[in-house]
C-alpha positions in Angstrom: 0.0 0.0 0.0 1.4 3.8 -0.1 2.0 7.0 1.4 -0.1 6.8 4.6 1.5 6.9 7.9 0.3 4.8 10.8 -2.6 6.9 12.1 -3.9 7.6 9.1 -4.8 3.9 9.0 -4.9 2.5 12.4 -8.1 3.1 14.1 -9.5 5.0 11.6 -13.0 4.6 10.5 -12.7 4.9 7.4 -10.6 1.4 7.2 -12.8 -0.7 9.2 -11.7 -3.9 7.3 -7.9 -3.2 8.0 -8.8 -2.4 11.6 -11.0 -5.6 11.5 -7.6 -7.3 10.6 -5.8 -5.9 13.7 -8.3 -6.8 15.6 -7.7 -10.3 14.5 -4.4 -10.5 14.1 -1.0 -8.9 14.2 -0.1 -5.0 13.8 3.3 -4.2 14.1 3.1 -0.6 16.2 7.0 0.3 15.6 7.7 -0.2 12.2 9.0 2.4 9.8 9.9 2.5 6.2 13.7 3.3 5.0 13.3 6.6 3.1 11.6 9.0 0.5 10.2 8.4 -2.1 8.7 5.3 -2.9 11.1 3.2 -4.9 14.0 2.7 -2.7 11.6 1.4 -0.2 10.7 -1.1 -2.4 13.9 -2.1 -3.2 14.7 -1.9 0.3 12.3 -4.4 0.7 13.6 -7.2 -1.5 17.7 -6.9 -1.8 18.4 -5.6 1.6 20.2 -2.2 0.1 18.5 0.6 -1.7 21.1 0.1 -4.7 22.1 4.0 -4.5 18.6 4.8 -6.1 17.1 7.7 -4.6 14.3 8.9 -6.8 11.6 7.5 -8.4 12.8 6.5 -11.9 12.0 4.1 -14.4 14.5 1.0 -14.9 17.2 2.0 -17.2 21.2 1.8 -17.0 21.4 4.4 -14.5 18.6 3.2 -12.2 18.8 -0.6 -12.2 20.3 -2.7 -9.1 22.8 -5.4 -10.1 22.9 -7.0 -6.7 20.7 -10.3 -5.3 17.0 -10.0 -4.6 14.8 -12.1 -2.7 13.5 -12.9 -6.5 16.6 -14.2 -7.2 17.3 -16.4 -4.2 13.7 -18.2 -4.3 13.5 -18.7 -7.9 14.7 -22.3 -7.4 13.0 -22.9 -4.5 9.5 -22.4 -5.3 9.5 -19.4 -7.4 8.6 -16.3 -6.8 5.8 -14.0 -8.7 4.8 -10.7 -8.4 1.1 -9.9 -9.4 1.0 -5.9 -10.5 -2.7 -4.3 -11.0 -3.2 -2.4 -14.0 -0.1 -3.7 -16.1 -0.4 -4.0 -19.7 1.8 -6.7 -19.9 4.5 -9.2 -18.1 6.9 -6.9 -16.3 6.9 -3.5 -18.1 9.0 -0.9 -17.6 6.5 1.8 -18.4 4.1 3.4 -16.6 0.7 3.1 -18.3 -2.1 4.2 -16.3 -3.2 3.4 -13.1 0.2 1.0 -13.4 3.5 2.7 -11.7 6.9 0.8 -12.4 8.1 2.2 -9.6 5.8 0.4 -7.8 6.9 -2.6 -9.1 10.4 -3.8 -7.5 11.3 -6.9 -10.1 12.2 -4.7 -13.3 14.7 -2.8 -11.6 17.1 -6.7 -10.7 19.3 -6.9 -13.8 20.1 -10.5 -12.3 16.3 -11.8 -12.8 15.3 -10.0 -16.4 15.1 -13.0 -17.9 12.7 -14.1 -15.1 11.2 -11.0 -14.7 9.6 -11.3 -18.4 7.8 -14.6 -17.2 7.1 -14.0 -14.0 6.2 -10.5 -13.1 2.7 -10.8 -14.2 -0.5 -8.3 -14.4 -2.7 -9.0 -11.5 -6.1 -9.0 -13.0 -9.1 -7.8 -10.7 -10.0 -8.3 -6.9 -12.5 -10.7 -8.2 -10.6 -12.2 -11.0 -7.4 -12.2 -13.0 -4.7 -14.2 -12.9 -3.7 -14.0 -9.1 -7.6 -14.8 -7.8 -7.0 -18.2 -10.3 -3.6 -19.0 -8.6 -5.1 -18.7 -5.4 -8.4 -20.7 -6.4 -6.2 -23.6 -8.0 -3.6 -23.9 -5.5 -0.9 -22.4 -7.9 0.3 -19.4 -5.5 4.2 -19.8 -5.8 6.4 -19.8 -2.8 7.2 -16.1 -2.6 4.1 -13.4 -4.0 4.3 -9.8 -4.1 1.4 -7.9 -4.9 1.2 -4.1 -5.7 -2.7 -2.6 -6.2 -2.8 0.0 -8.6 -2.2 3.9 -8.0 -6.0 3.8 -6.7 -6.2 0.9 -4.9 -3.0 1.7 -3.5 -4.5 4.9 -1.7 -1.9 6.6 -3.7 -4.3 8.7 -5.7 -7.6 7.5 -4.2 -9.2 7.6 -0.8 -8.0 5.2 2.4 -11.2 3.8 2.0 -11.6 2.7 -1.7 -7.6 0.3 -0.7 -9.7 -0.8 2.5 -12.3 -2.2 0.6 -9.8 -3.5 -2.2 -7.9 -5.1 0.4 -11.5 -6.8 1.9 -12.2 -7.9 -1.3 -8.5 -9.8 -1.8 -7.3 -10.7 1.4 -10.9 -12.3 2.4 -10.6 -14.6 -1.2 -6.9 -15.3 0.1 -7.8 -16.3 3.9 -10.8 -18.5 2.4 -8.4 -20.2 0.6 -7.8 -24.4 1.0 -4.0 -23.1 0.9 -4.1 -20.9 3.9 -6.7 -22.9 5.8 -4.0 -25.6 5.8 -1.7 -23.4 7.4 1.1 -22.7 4.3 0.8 -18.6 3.8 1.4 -15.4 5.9 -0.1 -12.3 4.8 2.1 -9.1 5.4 0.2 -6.0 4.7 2.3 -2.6 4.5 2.7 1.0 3.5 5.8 2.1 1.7 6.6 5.3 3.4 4.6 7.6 5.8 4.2 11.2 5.4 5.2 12.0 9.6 9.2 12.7 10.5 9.6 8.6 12.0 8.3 7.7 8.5 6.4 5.7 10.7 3.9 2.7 8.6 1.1 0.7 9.3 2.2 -3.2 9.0 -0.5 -6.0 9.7 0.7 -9.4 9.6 -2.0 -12.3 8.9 -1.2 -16.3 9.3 -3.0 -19.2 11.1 -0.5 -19.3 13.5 -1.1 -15.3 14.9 -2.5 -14.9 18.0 -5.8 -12.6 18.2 -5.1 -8.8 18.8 -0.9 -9.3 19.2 1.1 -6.3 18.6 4.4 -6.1 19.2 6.3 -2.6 19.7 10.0 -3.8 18.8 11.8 -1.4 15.9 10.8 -3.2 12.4 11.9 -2.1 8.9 11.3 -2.9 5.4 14.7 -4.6 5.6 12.8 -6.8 8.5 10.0 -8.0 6.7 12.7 -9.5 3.8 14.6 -11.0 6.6 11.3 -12.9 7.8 10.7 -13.7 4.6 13.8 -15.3 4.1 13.9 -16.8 7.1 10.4 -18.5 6.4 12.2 -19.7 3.1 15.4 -20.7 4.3 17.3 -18.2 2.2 20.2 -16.3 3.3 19.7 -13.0 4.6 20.6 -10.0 2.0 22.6 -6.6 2.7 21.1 -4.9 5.5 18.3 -7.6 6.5 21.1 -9.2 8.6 21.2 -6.2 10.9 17.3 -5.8 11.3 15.1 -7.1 13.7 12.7 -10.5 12.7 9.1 -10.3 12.4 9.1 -14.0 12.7 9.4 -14.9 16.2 7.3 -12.0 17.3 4.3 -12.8 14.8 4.5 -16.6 15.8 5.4 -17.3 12.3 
């Protein structure tokens, strides 16, 4: 999700099914993104380093990262797929519309193009597309990231319109046989905040989380890629060896 800091989201009324969700679940209460503007958090967020990028440009020779992603390291062990709203086609590095490649972390690996082509895919609908059918048949790889469009994203449009997108998608995903059986955790976030802390909204959703937990210990973007790897059994990239885990915390 994007550009809303912590209280713009947590208990406000205008996100009653993300508040439904911490009621339910986890909310990290400490957890803050790396920096301004949105891309570097995103590539924070999957290799552990912002790769020197510090704007919010389009993937190119001078704004590319050649280092190891979390893409990378799960491609042969389970694949990976990110599911992009809006985009016209498998992992462009255009903006088009309600689609922002800067949005979208996988175009910007040099070391997963090839991938990339195949496996950065457009996301469809809330209520169908190519992700809903991957959930439906069981087909979710072992690694998803999934970016809303610019108004589903909040980035453009209301808190409310990316609650109800997010009821709509996350309730399909928790109905799920695959999560029911206890093989997916759910990590909701915001990019970057608009306060000083750049302080973030993160709810985290699995079988396994106890009802209303929070937990108040300093998180980063570079922390949820070290729980992801550590969920995967992947080595911990760049500056995700330095953060704190989400996993022992969340029960995960």
């Amino acid at each position: 999700m994007e550009n809303h800091s912590y209280d713009q989201v947590v208990g406000y009324s205008g996100a009653p099914y993300e508040n439904s969700l911490i009621d339910k679940c986890g909310l990290a209460t400490n957890y803050h993104g790396i920096t301004h503007p949105s891309l570097p958090n995103y590539i924070a967020a999957t290799g552990g380093t912002t790769a020197g990028i510090s704007s919010d440009c389009a993937p190119s020779s001078s704004c590319q990262s050649t280092g190891q992603s979390i893409f990378e390291q799960v491609a042969s062990r389970g694949g990976w797929r990110s599911y992009e709203e809006s985009m016209p086609a498998n992992c462009s590095p255009t903006s088009s519309g309600e689609y922002a490649v800067k949005h979208n972390p996988a175009p910007y690996y040099t070391r997963v193009r090839s991938q990339c082509a195949k496996w950065d895919v457009p996301f469809g609908s809330a209520s169908r597309g190519r992700f809903i059918s991957d959930v439906d048949n069981g087909r979710l790889p072992a690694f998803s990231f999934v970016t809303p469009n610019l108004c589903n994203d909040t980035h453009d449009c209301s808190v409310p319109t990316g609650d109800s997108w997010l009821h709509t998608v996350v309730t399909h995903l928790t109905s799920s046989a695959t999560y029911r059986a206890g093989r997916t955790a759910i990590f909701i976030t915001w990019d970057e905040g608009y306060d000083n802390a750049n302080h973030v909204p993160t709810i985290v959703v699995a079988p396994t989380v106890s009802p209303h937990l929070r937990s108040s210990i300093s998180f980063s973007h570079y922390s949820l890629l070290r729980t992801a790897e550590e969920m995967l059994h992947l080595s911990l990239l760049g500056d995700a060896q330095y953060a704190a885990s989400m996993r022992d915390p969340f029960g995960l």
